[in-house]
C-alpha positions, 0 to 999 in steps of 0.5 A: 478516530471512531473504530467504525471510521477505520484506523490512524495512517501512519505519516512519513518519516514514523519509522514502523513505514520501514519496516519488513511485514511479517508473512500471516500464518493463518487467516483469522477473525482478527486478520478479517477484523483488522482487514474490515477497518482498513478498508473504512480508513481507505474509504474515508481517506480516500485512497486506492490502496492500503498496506497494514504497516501504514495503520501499525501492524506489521502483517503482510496484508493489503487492502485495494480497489481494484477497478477505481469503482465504489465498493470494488475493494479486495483484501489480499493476504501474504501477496506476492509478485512471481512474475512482471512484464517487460513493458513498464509505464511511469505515472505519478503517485501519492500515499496516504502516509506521504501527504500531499507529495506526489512523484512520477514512477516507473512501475511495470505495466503488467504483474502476476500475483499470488495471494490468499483472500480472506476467505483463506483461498486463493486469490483467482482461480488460477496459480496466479492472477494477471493483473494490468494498469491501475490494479497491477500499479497499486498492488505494486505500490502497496507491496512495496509499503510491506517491504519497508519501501515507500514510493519515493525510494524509486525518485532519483535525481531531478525527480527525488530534489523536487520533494526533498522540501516537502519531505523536510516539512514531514520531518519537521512536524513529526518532530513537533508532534513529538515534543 
């Protein structure tokens, strides 16, 4: 892929999707840069949000559009949820790093998060930003990617056995295109 396209998502099952991000020390040309290329791979493929360990970097940073709207993307260092609401909702969701799979999960409808914006401030003007709906789904969604978690992990029963053949395509692939 051209670097101005933005970067390679990784695909289920690549191990690097399980693994724990590492908090950013310090806001820097490279976080910027890397912040940049996210945000061209989310607008080529298409997606509402994006974590750095989808594109192999193991750094706590996400990329998302916050309102669904063409250039309303936001760049979030080190985000972290301090608070959820009671109230929860259960919608379907995709991944970029999970083609064509889709599950419907339960997420709390309202979060407040703490972050820093690229510009190494804090993101709002208060402690913390409330966010509801579509912003408050995908954040939660793209902090789970730098926790290692990935969005099927919350399926069970019924809902988990309706992708296990499509997760099992995944597998197969992967195994193909390391051969």
């Amino acid at each position: 892929m051209n670097p101005d396209e933005g970067l390679f998502i990784l695909t289920y099952p690549h191990p690097f999707l399980r693994r724990k991000a590492a908090e950013i020390a310090e806001v820097t040309d490279d976080v910027r840069e890397l912040a940049r290329l996210m945000v061209r791979s989310l607008t080529t493929f298409g997606g509402a949000g994006l974590a750095a360990p989808q594109v192999g970097y193991a750094c706590r940073l996400v990329v998302m559009n916050l309102t669904g709207e063409k250039d309303s993307n936001v760049a979030l260092v080190n985000p972290k949820i301090v608070e959820y609401s009671e109230d929860t909702v259960e919608l379907p969701e995709a991944c970029l790093s999970l083609p064509k799979i889709r599950g419907r999960v339960v997420r709390p409808r309202a979060i407040k998060v703490k972050a820093t914006t690229l510009d190494g401030a804090a993101f709002g003007e208060e402690d913390a930003v409330e966010l509801q709906g579509w912003s408050a789904r995908v954040l939660q969604h793209e902090i789970d990617h730098l926790d290692g978690v990935l969005f099927i992990d919350h399926l069970t029963g019924v809902k988990h056995k309706m992708i296990e053949k499509k997760l099992q395509r995944l597998h197969r692939l992967a195994r193909k295109r390391t051969k």
